[in-house]
C-alpha positions in Angstrom: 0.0 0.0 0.0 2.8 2.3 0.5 4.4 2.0 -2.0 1.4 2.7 -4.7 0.8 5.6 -3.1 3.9 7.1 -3.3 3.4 6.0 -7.4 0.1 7.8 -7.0 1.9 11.0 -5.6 3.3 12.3 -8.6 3.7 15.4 -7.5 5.9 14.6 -4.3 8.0 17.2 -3.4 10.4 14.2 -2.1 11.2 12.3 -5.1 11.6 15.9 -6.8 14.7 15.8 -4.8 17.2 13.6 -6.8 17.4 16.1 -9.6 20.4 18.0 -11.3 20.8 20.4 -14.2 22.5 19.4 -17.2 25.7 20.2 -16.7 28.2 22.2 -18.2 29.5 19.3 -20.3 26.3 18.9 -22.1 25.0 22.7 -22.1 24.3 23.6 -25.4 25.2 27.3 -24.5 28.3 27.0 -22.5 0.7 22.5 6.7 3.3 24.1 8.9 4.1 27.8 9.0 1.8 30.4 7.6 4.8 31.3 5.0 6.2 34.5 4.1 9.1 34.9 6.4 10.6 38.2 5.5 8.7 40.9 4.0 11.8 42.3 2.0 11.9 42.0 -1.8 14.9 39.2 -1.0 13.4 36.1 -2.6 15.4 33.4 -0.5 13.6 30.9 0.8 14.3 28.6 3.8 11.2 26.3 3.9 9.4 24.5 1.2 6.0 22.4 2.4 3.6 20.6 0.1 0.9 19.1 1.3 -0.9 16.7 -1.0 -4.2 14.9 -0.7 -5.0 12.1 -4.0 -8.7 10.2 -4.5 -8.2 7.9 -7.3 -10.6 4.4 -7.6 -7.8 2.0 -8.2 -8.9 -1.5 -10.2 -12.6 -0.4 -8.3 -11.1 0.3 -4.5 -11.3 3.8 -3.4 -7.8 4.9 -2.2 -7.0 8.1 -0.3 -3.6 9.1 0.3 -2.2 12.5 1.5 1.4 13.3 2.1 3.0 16.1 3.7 6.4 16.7 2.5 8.8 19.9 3.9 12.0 20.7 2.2 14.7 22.7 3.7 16.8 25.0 2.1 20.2 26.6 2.0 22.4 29.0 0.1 19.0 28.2 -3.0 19.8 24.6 -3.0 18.2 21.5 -1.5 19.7 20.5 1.8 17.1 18.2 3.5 14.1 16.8 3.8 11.0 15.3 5.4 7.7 13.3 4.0 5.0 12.2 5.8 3.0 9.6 4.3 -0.8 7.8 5.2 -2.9 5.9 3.0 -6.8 5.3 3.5 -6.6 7.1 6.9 -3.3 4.6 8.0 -0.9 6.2 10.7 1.4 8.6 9.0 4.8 7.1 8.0 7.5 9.5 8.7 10.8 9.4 6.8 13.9 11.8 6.3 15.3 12.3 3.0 19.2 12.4 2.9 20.8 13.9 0.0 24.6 13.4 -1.0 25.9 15.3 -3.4 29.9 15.5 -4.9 32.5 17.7 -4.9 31.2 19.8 -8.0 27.6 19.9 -6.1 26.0 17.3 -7.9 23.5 14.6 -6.5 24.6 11.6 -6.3 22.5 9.8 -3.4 19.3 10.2 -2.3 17.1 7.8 0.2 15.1 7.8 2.8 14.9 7.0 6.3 12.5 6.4 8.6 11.8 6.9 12.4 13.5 3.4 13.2 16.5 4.8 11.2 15.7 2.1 8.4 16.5 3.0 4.6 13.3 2.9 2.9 14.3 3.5 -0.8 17.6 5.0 -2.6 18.7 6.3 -5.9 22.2 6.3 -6.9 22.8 9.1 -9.5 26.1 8.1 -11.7 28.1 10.4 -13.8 30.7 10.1 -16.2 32.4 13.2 -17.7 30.5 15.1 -15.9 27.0 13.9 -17.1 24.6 11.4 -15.9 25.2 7.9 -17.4 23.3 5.6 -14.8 20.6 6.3 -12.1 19.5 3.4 -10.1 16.8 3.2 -7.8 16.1 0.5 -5.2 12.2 0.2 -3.2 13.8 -2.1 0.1 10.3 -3.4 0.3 9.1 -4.3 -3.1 11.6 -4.9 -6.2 9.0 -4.3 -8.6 9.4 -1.0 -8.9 12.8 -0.9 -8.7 15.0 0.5 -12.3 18.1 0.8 -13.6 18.3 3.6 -16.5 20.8 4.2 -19.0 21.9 7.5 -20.3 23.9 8.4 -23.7 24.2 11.7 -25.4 24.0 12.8 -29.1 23.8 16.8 -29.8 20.7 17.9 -27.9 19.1 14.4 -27.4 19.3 11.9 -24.4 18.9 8.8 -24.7 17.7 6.5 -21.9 17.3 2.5 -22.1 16.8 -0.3 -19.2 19.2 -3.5 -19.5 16.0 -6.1 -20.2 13.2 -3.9 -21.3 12.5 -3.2 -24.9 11.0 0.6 -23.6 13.9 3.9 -24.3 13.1 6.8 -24.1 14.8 10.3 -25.8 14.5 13.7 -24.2 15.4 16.6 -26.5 16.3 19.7 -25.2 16.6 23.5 -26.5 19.3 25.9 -26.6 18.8 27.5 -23.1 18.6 23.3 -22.0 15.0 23.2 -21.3 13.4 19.9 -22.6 11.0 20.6 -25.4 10.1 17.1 -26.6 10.0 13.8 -24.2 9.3 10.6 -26.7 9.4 7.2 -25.6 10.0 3.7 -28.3 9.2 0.2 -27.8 11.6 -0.6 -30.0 11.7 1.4 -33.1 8.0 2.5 -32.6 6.7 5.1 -30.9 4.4 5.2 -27.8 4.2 8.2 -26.6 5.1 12.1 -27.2 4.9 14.7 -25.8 5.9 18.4 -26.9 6.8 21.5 -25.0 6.2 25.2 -25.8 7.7 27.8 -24.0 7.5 32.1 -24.3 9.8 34.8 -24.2 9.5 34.9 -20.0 10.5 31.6 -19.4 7.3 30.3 -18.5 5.9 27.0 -20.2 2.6 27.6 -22.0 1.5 24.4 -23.5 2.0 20.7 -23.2 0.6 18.2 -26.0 0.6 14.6 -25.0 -0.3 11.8 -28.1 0.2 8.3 -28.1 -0.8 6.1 -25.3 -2.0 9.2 -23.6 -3.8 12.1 -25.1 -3.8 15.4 -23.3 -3.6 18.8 -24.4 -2.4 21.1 -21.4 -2.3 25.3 -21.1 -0.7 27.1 -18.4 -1.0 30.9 -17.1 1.0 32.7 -14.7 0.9 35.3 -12.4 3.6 38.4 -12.7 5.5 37.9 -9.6 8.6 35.8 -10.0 8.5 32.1 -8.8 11.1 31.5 -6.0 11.1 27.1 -6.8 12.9 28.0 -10.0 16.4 29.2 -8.2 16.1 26.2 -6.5 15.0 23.6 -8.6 17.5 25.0 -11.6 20.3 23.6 -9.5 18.1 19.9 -9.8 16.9 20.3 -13.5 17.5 17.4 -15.8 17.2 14.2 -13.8 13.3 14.8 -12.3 12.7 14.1 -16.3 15.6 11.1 -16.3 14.7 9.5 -13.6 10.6 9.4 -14.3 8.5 6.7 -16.1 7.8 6.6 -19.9 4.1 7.3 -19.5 4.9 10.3 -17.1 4.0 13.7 -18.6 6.5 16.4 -17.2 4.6 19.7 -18.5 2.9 20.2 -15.1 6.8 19.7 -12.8 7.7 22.6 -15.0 4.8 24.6 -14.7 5.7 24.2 -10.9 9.0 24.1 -10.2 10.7 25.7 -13.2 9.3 28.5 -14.7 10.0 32.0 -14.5 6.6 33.2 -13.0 3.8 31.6 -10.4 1.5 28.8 -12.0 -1.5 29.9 -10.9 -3.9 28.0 -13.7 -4.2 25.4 -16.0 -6.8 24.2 -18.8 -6.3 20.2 -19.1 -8.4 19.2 -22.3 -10.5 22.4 -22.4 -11.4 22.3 -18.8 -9.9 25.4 -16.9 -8.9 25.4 -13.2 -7.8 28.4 -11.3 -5.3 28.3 -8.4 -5.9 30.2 -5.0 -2.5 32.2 -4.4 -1.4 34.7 -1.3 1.1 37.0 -1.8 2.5 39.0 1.1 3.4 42.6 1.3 6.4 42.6 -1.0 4.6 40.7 -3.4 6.3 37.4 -2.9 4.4 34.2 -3.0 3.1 32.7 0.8 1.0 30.2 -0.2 -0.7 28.2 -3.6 -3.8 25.8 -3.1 -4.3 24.1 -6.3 -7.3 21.6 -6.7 -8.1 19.1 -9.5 -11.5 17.3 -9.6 -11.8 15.0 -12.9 -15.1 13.1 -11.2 -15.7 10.7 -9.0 -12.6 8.1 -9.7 -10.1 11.2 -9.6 -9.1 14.3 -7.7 -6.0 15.9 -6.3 -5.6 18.9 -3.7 -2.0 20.5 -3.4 -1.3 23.3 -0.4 2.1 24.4 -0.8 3.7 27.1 2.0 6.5 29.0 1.1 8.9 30.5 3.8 12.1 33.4 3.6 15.1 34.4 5.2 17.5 36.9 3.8 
C-alpha cells in the first residue's frame, strides 16, 4: 500500500529531490508555518512544504492518500528533507530524505529514512564526464518497482534504455537546456510524445501529449517571479531522467521551473484556477491548487512558502 501511493503521488516534493541540471559538459550554451518569512523584496527561501491529498478508484477500490512533504533550504539549494506519508486514513509514516551530493555539487544519493533509522528507498545518480550515465533506484520493500536507467548523449538528445526492457526513451532539449520534446520507443516505434512550448518569459505555455496518452495542457502565470525556479535549476535534468515513460513532465515545469507563479491550467479544455497569497512585497506565501476529474479522480495540493534573507 505504501508503495502505490507514493506511485500515485506524482507530485511529491520528495522524489523531486534527486534532480540535477544538465551540466556544463552537455550545455548547449556553454501545513506548517503560515509562509512569508521576510517581508523584504529578498526572494530566498528557507522552507518548502507541500501538502498533497490524492482520490483515485484503483482497479474499483477507493484509495486516499495524503502526504505532507517539507524541504529545507540553503544558500537556493536542496539541503534536506521530510515526508510524511498515510494511505486510506493509515498512521502517518514519517521518513527523512538524505541527499549526497559530490564535490562539484552534484546529486549523487538520495534515500530515505525512517523513524527506526531504516533506509526505505535510494537512488544512486552516476556520472561520467560530468554527465549522468546511470541512475539506479532501489524500493527495500518491493523490487517491482525498482530500475536501472541508462543514459547516452547525441547533440541535444538523451537517450535512456533499461538493460532487459524493450522501452527507451529520448529527451530533447533546447538551446537555453529546457526539454522541449519527451518521446518514448518500444523498439523502433513510438508510444508516446509529448511536446513543449515555452515564451519569451520563461514560462511554459502548452504541453501536448499523443500516443498512449492524449492530453492537451495550457498554463498561465501570475507576474511575480517564482522563488522554486532558483532552487529547482540547481536539480533540473534528472526529475525528467529519472521518471516513467508514461509520465507527462509539463505540469513539474509549470511548478517548479518557470519564470513566473503557476496559478492556472486548462487540461483538455477544462480550466482550473489556483488560490494564491502573496504577502506585502509581493512574494508568493501560499498556492492551493485543486483538480477534480469526477468521482474516480481528484487531487488537492497546499504548498507554503517560507524566507530568510
Amino acid at each position: 500500500m505504501k508503495k502505490l501511493a507514493l506511485v500515485l503521488f506524482t507530485l511529491t516534493l520528495i522524489t523531486s529531490c534527486n534532480i540535477e541540471p544538465l551540466d556544463s559538459a552537455y550545455n548547449q550554451e556553454g501545513g506548517g508555518n503560515q509562509g512569508g518569512g521576510s517581508e523584504s523584496a529578498d526572494l530566498s527561501m528557507s522552507v518548502y512544504e507541500l501538502d498533497t491529498k490524492i482520490n483515485v478508484v484503483f482497479f474499483g477500490a477507493p484509495i486516499e492518500t495524503i502526504t505532507n512533504s517539507e524541504l529545507h533550504i540553503s544558500n537556493n539549494k536542496i539541503a534536506s528533507g521530510t515526508n510524511a506519508l498515510s494511505a486510506n486514513g493509515s498512521p502517518f509514516e514519517n521518513e527523512d530524505v538524505i541527499i549526497t551530493r559530490n564535490s562539484s555539487g552534484q546529486i549523487i544519493n538520495d534515500k530515505s529514512v525512517n523513524s527506526a533509522g531504516v533506509t526505505t528507498n535510494e537512488t544512486v545518480i552516476t556520472y561520467t564526464n560530468g554527465v549522468v550515465s546511470n541512475i539506479t533506484y532501489d524500493y527495500y520493500d518491493n523490487d517491482e518497482d525498482d530500475y536501472n536507467y541508462n543514459f547516452t548523449y547525441d547533440g541535444n538528445i538523451i537517450t535512456r534504455t533499461e538493460p532487459g526492457s524493450t522501452i527507451s526513451t529520448q529527451f530533447t532539449v533546447d538551446g537555453q537546456d529546457r526539454v522541449i520534446k519527451k518521446e518514448s520507443f518500444d523498439g523502433e516505434f513510438s508510444i508516446q510524445t509529448e511536446t513543449v512550448a515555452y515564451n519569451a518569459a520563461g514560462n511554459i505555455t502548452s504541453s501536448t501529449t499523443t500516443g498512449e496518452t492524449q492530453s492537451n495542457t495550457t498554463y498561465q502565470f501570475d507576474d511575480k517571479s517564482n522563488p522554486l525556479q532558483v532552487i529547482y535549476e540547481d536539480n533540473y535534468i534528472l526529475t525528467f531522467l529519472k521518471d516513467d515513460y508514461s509520465d507527462e513532465i509539463g505540469g513539474q515545469i509549470a511548478q517548479f521551473l518557470s519564470t513566473n507563479n503557476w496559478n492556472g491550467a486548462s487540461f483538455n479544455g477544462t480550466a482550473f484556477n489556483f488560490d494564491l497569497e502573496y504577502n506585502t512585497a509581493g512574494r508568493i506565501k501560499s498556492r492551493d491548487i485543486a483538480y477534480n476529474f469526477g468521482p474516480e479522480l481528484s487531487f488537492e495540493f497546499n504548498e507554503v512558502f517560507s524566507y530568510i534573507n
